[in-house]
Structure formats: C-alpha cells, structure tokens
C-alpha positions in Angstrom: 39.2 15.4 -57.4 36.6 18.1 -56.6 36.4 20.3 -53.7 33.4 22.5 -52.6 35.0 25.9 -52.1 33.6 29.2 -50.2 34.6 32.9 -49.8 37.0 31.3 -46.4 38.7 28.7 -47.6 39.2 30.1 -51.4 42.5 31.3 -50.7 43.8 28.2 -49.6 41.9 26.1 -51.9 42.4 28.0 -54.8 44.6 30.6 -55.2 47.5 28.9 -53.2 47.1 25.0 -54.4 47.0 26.5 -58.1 50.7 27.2 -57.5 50.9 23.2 -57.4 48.2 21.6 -59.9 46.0 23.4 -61.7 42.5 24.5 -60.0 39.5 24.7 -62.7 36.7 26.7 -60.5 33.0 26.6 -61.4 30.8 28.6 -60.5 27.3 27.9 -59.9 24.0 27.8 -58.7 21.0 25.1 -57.6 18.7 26.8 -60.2 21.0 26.9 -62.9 19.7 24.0 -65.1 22.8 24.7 -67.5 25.1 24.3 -64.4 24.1 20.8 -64.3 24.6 19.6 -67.4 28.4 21.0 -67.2 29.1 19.5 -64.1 29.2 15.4 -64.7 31.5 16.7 -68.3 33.7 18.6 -65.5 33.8 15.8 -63.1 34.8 13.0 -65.7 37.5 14.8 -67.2 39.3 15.1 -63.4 40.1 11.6 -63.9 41.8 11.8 -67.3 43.3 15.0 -66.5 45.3 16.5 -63.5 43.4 19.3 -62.0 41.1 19.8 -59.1 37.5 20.8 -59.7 36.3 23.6 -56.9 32.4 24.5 -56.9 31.1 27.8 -56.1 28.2 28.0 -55.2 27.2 31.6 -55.9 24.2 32.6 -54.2 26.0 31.4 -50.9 29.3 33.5 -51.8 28.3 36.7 -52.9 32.2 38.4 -52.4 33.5 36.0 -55.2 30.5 37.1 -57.6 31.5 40.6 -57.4 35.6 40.3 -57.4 35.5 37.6 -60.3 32.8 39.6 -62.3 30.6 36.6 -62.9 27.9 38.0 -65.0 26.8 34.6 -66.1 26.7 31.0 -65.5 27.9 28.6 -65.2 31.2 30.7 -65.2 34.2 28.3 -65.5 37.4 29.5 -64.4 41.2 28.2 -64.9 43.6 28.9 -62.2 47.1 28.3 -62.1 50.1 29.8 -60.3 47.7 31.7 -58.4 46.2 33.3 -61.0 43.2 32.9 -63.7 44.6 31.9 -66.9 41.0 31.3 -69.1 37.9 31.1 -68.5 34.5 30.2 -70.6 31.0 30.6 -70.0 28.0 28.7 -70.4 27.7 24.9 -70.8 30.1 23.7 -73.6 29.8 19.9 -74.8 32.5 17.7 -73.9 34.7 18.0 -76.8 35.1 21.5 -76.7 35.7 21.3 -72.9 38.6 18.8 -73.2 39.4 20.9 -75.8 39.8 24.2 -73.7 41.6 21.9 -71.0 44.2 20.1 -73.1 45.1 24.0 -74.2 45.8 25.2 -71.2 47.4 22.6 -69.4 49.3 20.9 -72.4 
C-alpha cells in the first residue's frame, strides 16, 4: 500500500500507524529525475513485503524538510514504533533496496 502523506496528516499517517506496521517514507520531488526511478522499485516491493509506502512531496511540505534534515533526494526513511530506524539516500537498485528492507524488518 502507498499513501501520499503532508505536514497534517504525518502524524497520523506516519508516526502513529508505525507503532502497527512499518512506514517506509520517501521523500520527494516532481523534478527529481532520480526520485522516479526509486519509486516503481518502492512500490513493488509493498507487495512482497509488509509496510506502507508514504510520499512526501517536499517542495509542498517545507516543515518536514527542515525537522527530518533532508539535504538530499530522494531521502528514504524507515519508521517503526514511531520512530525512524534507517534511512538511505539516493536511488539504490532493487537488490540493494530489498536488501535494506529485509534488514530492518526481518
């Protein structure tokens, strides 16, 4: 499953369903010709894994730039029991990506 996610709704949709099934966030941008080549890897692996995908857009939610520190993107972000457990940046291929999830959600 993926959810589009902004600075109202993160709370709920993030931080707070984390505490039930992991939430991988990505952040993002229309320009980001990088971004797009992550996000169909992201979206297939939500159906051989459990975790919801949430999209950031971050030119339209400038509050979670600053208090995530996003530097870069795309800025991938793990979340679980409310809390950011990894992260990468930049567009990985799929192997290391199912890599990174298989890690951190066993």
């Amino acid at each position: 499953m993926h959810i589009e996610v902004n600075e109202k709704n993160f709370r709920e949709k993030v931080i707070e369903r984390s505490k039930n099934v992991p939430v991988i966030v990505d952040f993002w941008a229309e320009w980001c010709e990088p971004c797009f080549l992550l996000e169909p890897i992201l979206k297939k692996l939500t159906e051989e894994y459990k975790f919801i995908l949430a999209k950031i857009n971050i030119d339209e939610n400038p509050k979670l730039v600053e208090i995530y520190n996003i530097r870069g993107i795309p800025n991938v972000k793990l979340f679980k029991d409310g809390r950011i457990v990894d992260e990468f940046i930049g567009t990985l291929p799929e192997e290391y990506v199912r890599e990174w999830i298989e890690k951190n959600l066993g």
